[in-house]
C-alpha positions as CSV (number, residue, x, y, z in Angstrom):
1,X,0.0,0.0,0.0
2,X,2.8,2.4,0.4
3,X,5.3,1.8,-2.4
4,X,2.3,3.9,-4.9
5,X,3.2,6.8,-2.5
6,X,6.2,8.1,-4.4
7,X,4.8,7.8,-7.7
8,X,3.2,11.6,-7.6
9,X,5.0,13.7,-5.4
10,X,2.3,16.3,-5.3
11,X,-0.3,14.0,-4.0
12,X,-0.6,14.4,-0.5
13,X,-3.1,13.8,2.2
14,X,-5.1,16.9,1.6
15,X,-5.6,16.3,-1.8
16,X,-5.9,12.8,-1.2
17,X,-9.2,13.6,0.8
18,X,-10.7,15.1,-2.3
19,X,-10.8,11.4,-4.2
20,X,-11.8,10.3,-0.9
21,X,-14.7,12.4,-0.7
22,X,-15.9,11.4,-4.2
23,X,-15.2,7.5,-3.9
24,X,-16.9,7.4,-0.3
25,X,-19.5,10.7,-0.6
26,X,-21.7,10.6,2.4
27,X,-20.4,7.7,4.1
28,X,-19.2,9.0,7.8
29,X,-15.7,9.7,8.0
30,X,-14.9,11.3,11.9
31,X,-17.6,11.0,14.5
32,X,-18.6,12.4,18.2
33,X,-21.4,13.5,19.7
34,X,-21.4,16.9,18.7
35,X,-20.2,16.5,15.1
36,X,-20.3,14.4,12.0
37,X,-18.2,14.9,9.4
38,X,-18.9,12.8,5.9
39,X,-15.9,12.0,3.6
40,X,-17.6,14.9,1.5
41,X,-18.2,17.5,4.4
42,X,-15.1,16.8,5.5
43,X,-13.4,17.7,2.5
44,X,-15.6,20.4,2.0
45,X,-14.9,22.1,5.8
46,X,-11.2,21.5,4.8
47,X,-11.2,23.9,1.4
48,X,-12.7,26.4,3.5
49,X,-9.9,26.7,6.0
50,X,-7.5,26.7,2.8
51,X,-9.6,29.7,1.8
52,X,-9.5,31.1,5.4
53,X,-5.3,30.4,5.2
54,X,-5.1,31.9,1.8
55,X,-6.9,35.1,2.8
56,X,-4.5,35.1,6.0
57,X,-1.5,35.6,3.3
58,X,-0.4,32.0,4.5
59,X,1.7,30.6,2.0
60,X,4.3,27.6,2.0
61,X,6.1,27.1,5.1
62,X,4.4,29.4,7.1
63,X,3.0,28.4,10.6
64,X,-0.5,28.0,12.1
65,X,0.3,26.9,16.0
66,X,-3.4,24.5,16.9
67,X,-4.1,24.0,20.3
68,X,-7.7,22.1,21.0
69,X,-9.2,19.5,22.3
70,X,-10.3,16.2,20.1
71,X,-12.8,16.7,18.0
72,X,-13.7,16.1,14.3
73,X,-12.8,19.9,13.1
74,X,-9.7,19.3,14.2
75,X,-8.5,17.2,11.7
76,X,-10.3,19.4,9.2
77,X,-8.4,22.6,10.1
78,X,-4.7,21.1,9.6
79,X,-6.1,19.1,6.1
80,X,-7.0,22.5,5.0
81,X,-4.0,24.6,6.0
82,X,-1.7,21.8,4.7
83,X,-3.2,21.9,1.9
84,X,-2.0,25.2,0.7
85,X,1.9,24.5,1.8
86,X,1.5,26.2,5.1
87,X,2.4,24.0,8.3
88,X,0.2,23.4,11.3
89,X,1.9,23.1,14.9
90,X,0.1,21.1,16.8
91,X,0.2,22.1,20.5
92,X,-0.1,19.8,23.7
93,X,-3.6,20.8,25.5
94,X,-1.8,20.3,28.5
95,X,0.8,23.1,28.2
96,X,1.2,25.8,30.5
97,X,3.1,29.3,31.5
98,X,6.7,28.6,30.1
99,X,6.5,25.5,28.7
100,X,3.6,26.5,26.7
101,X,5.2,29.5,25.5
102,X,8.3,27.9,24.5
103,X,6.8,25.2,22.4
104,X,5.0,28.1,20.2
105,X,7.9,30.1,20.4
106,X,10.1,26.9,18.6
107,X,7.7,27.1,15.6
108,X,7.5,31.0,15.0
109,X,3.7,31.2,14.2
110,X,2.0,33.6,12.4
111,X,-1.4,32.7,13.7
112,X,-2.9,30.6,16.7
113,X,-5.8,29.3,16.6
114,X,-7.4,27.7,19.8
115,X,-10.3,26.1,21.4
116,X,-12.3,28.5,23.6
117,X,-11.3,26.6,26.8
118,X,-7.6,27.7,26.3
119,X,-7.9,31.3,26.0
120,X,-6.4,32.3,29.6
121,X,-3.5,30.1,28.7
122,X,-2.6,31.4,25.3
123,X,-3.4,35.2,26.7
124,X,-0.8,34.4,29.6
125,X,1.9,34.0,27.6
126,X,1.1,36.0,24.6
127,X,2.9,39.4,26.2
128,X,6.2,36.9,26.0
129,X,6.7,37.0,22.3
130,X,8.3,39.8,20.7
131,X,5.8,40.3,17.6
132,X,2.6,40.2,17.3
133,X,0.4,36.9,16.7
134,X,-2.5,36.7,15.7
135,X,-5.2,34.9,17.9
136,X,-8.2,32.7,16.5
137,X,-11.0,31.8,18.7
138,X,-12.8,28.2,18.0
139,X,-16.1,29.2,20.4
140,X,-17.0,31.9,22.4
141,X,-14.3,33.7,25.0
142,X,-14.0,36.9,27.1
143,X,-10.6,38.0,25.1
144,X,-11.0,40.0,22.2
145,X,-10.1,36.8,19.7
146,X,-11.2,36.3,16.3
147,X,-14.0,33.6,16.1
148,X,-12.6,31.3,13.5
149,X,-16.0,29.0,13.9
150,X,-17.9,32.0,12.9
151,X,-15.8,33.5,10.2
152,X,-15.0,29.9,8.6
153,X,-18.5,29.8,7.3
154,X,-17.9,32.7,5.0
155,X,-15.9,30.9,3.0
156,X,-16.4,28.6,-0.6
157,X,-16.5,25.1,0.2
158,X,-15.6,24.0,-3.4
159,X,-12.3,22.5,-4.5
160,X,-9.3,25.4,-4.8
161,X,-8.5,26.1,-8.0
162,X,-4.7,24.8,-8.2
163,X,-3.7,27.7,-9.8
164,X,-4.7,29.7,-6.6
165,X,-1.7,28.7,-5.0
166,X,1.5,26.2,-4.8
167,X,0.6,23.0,-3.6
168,X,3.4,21.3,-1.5
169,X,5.3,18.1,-2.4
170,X,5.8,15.1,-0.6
171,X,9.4,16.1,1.1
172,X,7.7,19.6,2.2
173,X,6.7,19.8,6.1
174,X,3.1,19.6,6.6
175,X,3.1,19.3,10.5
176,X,5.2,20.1,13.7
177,X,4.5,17.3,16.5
178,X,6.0,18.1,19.9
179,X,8.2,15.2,21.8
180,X,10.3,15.4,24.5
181,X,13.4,13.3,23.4
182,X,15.6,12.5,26.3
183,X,16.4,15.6,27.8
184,X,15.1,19.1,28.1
185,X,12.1,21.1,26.9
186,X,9.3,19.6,24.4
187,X,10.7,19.6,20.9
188,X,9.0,20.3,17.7
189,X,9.4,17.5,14.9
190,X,9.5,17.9,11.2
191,X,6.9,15.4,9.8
192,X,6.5,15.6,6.3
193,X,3.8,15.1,4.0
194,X,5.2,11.7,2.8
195,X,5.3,10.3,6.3
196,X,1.5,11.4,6.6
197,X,0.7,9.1,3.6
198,X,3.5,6.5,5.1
199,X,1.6,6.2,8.7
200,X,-1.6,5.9,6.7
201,X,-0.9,3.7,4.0
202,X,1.3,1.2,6.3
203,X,-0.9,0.5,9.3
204,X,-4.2,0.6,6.9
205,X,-2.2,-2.2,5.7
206,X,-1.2,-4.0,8.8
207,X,-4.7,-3.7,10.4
208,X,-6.5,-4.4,6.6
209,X,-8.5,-1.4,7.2
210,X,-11.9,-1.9,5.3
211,X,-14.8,0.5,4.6
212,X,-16.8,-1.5,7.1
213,X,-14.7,-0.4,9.8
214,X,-14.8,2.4,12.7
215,X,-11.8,3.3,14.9
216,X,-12.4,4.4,18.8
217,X,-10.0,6.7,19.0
218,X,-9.6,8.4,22.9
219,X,-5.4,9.3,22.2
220,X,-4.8,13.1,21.8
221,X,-4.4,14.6,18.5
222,X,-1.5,16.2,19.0
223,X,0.1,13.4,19.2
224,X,1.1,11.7,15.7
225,X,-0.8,8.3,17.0
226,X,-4.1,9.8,17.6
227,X,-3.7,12.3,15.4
228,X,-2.4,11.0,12.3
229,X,-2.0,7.6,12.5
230,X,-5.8,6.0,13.8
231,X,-7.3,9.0,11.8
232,X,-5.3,8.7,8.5
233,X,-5.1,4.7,8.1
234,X,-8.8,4.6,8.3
235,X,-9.6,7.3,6.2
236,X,-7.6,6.0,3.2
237,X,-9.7,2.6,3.0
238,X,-13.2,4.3,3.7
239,X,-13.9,3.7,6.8
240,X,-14.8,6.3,10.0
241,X,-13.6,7.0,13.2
242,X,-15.4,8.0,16.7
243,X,-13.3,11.1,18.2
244,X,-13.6,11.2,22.4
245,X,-11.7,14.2,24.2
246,X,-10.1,11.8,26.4
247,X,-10.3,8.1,28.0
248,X,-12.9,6.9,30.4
249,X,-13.0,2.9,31.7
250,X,-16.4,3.6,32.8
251,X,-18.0,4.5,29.4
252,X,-15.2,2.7,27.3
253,X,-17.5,-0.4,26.7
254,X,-20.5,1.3,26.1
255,X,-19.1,3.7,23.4
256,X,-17.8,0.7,21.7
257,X,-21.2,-1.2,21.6
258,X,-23.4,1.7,21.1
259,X,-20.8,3.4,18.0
260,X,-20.5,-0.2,16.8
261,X,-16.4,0.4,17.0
262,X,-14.3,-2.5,15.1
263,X,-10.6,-1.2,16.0
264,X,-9.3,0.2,18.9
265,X,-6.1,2.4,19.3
266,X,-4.5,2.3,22.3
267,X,-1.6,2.9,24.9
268,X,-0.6,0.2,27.2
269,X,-2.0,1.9,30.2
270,X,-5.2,2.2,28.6
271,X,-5.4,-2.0,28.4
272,X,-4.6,-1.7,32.3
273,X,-7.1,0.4,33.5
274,X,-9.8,-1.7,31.8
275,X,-8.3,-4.9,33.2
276,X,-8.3,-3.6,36.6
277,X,-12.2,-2.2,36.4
278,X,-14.5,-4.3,37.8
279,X,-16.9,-6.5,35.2
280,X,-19.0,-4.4,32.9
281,X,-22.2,-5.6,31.9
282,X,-21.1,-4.9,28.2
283,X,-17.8,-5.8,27.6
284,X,-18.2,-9.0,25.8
285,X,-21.0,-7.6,23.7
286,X,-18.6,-5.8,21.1
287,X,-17.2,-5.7,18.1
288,X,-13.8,-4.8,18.2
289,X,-11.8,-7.5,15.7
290,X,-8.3,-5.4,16.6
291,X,-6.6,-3.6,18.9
292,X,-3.6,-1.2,17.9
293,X,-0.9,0.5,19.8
294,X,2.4,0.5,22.5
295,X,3.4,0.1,25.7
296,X,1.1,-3.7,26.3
297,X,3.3,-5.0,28.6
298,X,3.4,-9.1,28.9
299,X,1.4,-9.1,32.0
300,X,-1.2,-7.1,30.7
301,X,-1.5,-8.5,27.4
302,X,-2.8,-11.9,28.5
303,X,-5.3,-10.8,30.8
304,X,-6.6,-8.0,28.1
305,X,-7.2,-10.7,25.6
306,X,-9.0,-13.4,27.5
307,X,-10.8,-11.5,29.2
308,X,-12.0,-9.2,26.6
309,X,-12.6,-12.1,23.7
310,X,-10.4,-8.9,21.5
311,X,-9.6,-11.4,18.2
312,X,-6.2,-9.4,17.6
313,X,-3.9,-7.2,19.2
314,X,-1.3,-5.5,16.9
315,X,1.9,-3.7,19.0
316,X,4.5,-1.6,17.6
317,X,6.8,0.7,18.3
318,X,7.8,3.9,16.8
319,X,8.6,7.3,17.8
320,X,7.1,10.8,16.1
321,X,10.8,11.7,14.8
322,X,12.5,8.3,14.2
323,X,13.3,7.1,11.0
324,X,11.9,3.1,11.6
325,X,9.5,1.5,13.0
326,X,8.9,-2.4,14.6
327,X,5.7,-4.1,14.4
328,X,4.7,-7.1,16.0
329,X,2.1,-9.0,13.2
330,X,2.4,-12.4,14.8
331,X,1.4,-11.0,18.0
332,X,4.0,-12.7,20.2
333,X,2.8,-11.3,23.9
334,X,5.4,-8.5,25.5
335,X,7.4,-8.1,21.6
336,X,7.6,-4.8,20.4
337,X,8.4,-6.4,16.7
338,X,10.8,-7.5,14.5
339,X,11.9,-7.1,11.3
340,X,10.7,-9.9,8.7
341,X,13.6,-11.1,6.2
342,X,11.7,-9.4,3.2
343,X,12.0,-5.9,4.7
344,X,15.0,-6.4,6.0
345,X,16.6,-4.8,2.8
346,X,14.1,-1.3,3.7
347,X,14.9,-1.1,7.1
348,X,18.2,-0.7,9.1
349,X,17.9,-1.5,12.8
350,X,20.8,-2.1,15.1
351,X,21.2,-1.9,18.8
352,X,24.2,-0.6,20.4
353,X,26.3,-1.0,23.5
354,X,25.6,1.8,26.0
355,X,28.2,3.4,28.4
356,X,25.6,3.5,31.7
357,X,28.0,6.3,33.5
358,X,27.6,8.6,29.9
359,X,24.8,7.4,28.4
360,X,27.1,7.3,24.9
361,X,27.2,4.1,23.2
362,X,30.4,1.9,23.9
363,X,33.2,2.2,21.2
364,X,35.7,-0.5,20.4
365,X,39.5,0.2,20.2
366,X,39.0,0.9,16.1
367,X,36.6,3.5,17.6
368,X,32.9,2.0,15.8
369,X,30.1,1.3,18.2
370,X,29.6,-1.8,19.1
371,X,26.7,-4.6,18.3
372,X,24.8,-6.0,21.3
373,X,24.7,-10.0,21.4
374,X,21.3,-11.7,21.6
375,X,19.5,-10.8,24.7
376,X,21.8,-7.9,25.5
377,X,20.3,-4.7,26.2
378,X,21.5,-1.5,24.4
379,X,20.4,1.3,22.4
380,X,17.8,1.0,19.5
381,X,19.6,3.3,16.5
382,X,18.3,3.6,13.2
383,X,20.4,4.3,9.7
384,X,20.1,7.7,8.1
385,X,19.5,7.0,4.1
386,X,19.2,10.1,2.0
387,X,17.1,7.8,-0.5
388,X,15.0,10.8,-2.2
389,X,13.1,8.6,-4.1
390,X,11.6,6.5,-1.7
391,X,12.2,8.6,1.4
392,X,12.8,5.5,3.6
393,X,15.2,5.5,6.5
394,X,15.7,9.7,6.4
395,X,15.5,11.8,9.1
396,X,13.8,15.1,9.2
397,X,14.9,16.3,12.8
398,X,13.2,19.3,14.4
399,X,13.0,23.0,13.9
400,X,16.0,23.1,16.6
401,X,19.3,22.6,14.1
402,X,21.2,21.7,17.4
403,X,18.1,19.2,18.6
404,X,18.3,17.2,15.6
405,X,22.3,16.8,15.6
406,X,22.0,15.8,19.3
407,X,19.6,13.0,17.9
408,X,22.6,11.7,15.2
409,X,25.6,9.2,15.8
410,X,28.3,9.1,13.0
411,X,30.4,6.6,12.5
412,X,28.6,4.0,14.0
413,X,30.1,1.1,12.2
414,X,32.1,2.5,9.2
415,X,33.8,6.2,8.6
416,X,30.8,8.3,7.7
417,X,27.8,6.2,8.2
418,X,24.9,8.2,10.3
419,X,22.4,6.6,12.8
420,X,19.7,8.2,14.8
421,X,19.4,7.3,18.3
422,X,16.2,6.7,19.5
423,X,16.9,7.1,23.5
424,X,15.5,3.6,24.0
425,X,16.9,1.1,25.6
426,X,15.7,-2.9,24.2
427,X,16.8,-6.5,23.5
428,X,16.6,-8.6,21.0
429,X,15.9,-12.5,20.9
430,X,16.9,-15.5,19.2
431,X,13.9,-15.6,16.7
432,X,14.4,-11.6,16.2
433,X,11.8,-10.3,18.6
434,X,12.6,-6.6,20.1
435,X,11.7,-5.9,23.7
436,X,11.6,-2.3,25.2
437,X,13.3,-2.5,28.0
438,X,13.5,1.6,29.3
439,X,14.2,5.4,28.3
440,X,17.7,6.4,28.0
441,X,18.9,9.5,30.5
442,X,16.2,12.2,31.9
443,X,13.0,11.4,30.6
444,X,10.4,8.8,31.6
445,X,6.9,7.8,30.8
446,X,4.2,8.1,32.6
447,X,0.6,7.9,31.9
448,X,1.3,7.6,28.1
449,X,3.3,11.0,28.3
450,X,6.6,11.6,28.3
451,X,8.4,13.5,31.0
452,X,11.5,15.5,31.1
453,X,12.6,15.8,34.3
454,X,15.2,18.7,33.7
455,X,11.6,20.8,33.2
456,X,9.8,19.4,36.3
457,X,13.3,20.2,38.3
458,X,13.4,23.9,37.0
459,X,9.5,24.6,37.8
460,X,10.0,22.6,41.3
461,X,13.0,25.1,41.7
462,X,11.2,28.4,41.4
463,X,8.7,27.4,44.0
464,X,9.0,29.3,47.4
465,X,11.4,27.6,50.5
466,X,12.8,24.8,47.9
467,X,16.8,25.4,47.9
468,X,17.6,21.9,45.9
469,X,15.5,19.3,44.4
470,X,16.7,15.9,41.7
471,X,13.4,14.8,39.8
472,X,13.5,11.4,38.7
473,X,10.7,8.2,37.8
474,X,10.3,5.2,40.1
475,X,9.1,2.1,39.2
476,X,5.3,1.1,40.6
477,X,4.4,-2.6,41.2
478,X,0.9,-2.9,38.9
479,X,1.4,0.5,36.7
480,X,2.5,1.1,33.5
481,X,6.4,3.3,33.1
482,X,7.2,5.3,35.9
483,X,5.9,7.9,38.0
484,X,7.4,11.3,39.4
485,X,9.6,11.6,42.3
486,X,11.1,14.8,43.6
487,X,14.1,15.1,46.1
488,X,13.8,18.1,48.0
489,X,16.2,20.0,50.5
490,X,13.7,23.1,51.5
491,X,13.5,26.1,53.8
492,X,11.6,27.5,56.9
493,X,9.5,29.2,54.5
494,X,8.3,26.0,52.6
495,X,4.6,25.5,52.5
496,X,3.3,22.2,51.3
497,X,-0.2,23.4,49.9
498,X,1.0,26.4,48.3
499,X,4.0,23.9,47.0
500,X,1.4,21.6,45.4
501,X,-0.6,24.4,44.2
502,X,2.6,26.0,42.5
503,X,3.0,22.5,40.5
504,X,-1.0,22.5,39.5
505,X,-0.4,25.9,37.8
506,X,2.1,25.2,36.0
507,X,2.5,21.4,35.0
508,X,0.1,19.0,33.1
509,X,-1.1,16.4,36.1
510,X,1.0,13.4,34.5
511,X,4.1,15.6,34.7
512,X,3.7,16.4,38.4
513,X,5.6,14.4,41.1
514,X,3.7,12.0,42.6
515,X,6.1,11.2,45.8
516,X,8.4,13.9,47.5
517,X,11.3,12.8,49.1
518,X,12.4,15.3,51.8
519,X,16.3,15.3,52.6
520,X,18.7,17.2,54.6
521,X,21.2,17.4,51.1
522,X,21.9,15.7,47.9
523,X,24.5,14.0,47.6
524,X,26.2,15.1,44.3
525,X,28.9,13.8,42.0
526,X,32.5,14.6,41.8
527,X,31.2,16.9,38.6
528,X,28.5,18.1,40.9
529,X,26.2,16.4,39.1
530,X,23.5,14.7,41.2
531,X,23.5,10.8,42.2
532,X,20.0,10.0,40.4
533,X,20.6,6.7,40.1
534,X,20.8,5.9,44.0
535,X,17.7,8.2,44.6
536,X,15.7,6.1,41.5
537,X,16.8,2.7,43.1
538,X,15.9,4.4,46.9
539,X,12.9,4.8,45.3
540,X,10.0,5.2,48.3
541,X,11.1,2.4,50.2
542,X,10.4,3.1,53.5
543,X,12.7,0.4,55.5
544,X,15.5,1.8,53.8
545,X,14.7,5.5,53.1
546,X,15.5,7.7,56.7
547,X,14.1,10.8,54.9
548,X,10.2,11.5,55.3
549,X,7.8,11.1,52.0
550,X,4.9,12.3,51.2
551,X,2.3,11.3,47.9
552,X,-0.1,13.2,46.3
553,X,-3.4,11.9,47.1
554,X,-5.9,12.5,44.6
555,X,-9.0,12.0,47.2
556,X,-7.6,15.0,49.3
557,X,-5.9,17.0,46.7
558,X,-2.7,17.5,49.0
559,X,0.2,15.7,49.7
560,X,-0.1,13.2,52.7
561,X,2.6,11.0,54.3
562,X,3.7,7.9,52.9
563,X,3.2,6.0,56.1
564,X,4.2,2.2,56.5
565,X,0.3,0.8,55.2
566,X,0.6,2.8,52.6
567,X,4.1,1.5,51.3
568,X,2.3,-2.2,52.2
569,X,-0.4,-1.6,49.5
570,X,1.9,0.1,46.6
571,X,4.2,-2.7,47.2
572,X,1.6,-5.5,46.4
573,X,0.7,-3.3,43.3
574,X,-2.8,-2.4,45.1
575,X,-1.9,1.5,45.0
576,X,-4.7,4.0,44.0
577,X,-3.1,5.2,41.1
């Protein structure tokens, strides 16, 4: 399904809707319960915002930052902006105060537009940038905004005329998706038009995507899972997909019975939290034929599939600015993929020796890297191609110049070669099998969502009465990556409450530190770097932790003490998180 792709470089996903619309007319294409979108409507909503871009003075490579919650326009909006060469940023909902403004900052915008519910945010951090922006409203606010949904309706809702303005090729950047990497603030990755049409060509192949089918998609669309790839694989073989804001175990199974859902995207978390809800009345009665996503572990994979009756369950792994990709089609429980001998020749995996006190790959004494043995963890790294014709194996990097050499390793095996590390840490078996074993340096996942720790450390830092703090994740018995921990040496005038209330202000509720670990110092390095690695194994083990710690309790809303019965139930994996 994707070797076609190359064949027209000016076919692209926005003007691949337009056939779309007049193979599949009426049929539903993105669903909720406010909106419905047909194949044709869609298209149709999507020429108007190329009008509404074109009118802007938008042309190629110019920057629309979008910041809103799931819905169908959503996908409409970026379709038609794309469309005209332009590029749409697609911001994290959760963002706030700095880190909010420094992700629009990275992609220099010329326009925001926004749901109505993020107006105080945007207007916070508006006064920040040194030129003006100009503000669209989707919805009624208090600020003075532009109402897009209002003004949008203005607007033709024909097919452009192609001689109205340049249409992009396939190597031109359509979107910007934000990703932490491995260290530091989010950054913004280049994804092209041709990996738009790569994500939804190859998985509509791997999940044999048929008009018959509808995809329950809960996974934000800012991210390039929910947002490209469950939207875009169904789309291209005429199917249609029910859009929900977020995840909820208690109406999971009657969304999918009622909306008649065949597919299912997920994140391995997601799996968990409906195997540890109790019995739903309806959760046999669907009919879901596959599941897709990362992150099922081995324990959780079992238990999902028995008890759910789900027919298939299709893993992977990829990342939003890697250059390959892993799937696991024989659905070996706990595998993250492998690479079959008859794409061996498209795709150029290795894993690499890692130096644990640097976290730089191990070099041999004629200087290459060197190859892990079977079952031998290292990092995964893929090779850089600069293949124009089928685009396979290159790396487009991010907006940052110095981000996206951080990402590349030269030399790897011979003089000149290039590989791009992925931060992850796996091992391979001896039928080929990769298994993720962890994230490489300062960032860990939690709660689907990747966390830099270098960010929560500097927010923590600028709280009142805090004089040190080391953030780091900690494994928890029963839940999925790892959650927050903060080390802190503090003052007299430290306040707890107005500590926790400082965090809510200013970090997404997945990024905040779920355990506090109050010490008398931190023990630092002879570079005066601190000891992480003693603090993550510490962990919040009581019998051998003499600091106190305290965890955010989500019944209270405050941090309570981590007493003895409570380090009994996380233990045993019975925790309330």
């Amino acid at each position: 399904m994707t070797a076609p792709i190359t064949q027209n470089s000016h076919v692209t996903f926005p003007s691949l809707i337009e056939s779309l619309a007049q193979k599949f007319g009426d049929a539903p294409a993105l669903l909720s319960d406010t909106e419905c979108l047909t194949y044709r409507a869609l298209a149709a909503r999507s020429y108007q915002y190329s009008r509404w871009a074109l009118e802007q003075g938008l042309s190629r490579g110019d920057v629309v930052c979008l910041i809103m919650s799931n819905r169908p326009e959503y996908v409409a909006i970026w379709l038609g902006i794309t469309r005209i060469g332009a590029i749409v940023s697609l911001i994290n909902t959760h963002l706030e105060d700095s880190t909010l403004a420094h992700s629009i900052y990275l992609s220099s915008p010329k326009h925001i537009i926004m749901g109505a519910e993020f107006g105080d945010a945007i207007d916070n951090v508006l006064p920040r940038f040194d030129r003006p922006i100009t503000c669209w409203t989707y919805g009624p606010t208090r600020f003075e905004f532009a109402r897009i949904d209002a003004d949008i309706n203005r607007y033709d809702d024909s097919n452009l005329n192609m001689l109205a303005y340049q249409r992009p090729c396939l190597a031109d950047t359509a979107l910007y998706i934000y990703t932490s990497g491995t260290t530091g603030l989010p950054k913004a990755a280049k994804i092209s038009h041709f990996r738009i049409l790569q994500w939804s060509y190859w998985f509509a192949g791997l999940m044999d995507v048929r008009p018959s089918d509808r995809m329950y998609n809960c996974l934000p669309m800012y991210h390039s899972i929910g947002g490209v790839v469950a939207i875009g694989a169904v789309l291209v073989s005429g199917g249609s997909v029910l859009v929900r804001q977020r995840f909820s175990a208690a109406s999971f199974w009657n969304d999918v019975v009622e909306w008649k859902c065949t597919l299912f995207q997920y994140i391995g978390e997601l799996c968990r939290y409906l195997v540890n809800n109790p019995p739903h009345p309806r959760e046999a009665d669907h009919e879901i034929r596959l599941c897709c996503g990362n992150g099922l572990q081995l324990e959780v994979w079992n238990a999902f599939r028995r008890r759910f009756r789900i027919p298939q369950i299709l893993e992977f792994y990829a990342t939003t600015e890697g250059n390959f990709s892993l799937y696991n089609c024989e659905e070996k429980p706990g595998a993250i993929g492998r690479v079959p001998a008859f794409l061996s020749h498209r795709t150029t995996i290795a894993l690499v020796k890692l130096d644990i006190d640097t976290n730089e790959p191990t070099r041999s004494e004629d200087g290459f890297c060197v190859r892990c043995g079977v079952s031998e963890v290292g990092e995964a790294i893929g090779q850089i191609t600069d293949n124009d014709a089928s685009h396979v194996g290159q790396f487009q990097g991010y907006t940052d110049s110095e981000a996206s050499n951080k990402k590349i390793i030269r030399n790897v095996f011979s003089t000149g070669d290039a590989w791009v590390r992925t931060g992850d840490l796996m091992r391979r078996d001896k039928q080929g099998y990769f298994y993720f074993i962890d994230r490489i340096g300062d960032t860990f996942r939690w709660k689907g969502e990747n966390v830099s720790t270098t960010e929560v450390a500097n927010i923590v830092a600028a709280c009142a009465g805090v004089l040190d703090v080391v953030v780091y994740g900690v494994t928890i018995p029963g839940c999925e990556g790892r959650a927050g921990m903060a080390a802190l040496v503090t003052g007299e005038d430290f306040n707890l409450d107005q500590f926790r209330q400082h965090l809510a202000k200013r970090l997404p509720s997945y990024a905040r530190p779920i355990f506090l670990r109050f010490c008398r110092s931190i023990e630092m390095t002879s570079t005066f770097k601190a000891k992480k690695i003693s603090l993550a194994r510490d962990a919040f083990h009581i019998p051998i932790v003499d600091d106190s710690i305290y965890i955010d309790d989500p019944t209270s809303g405050t941090y309570i003490p981590f007493d003895t019965g409570l380090y009994e139930r996380f233990s045993k994996g019975a925790g309330w998180l």
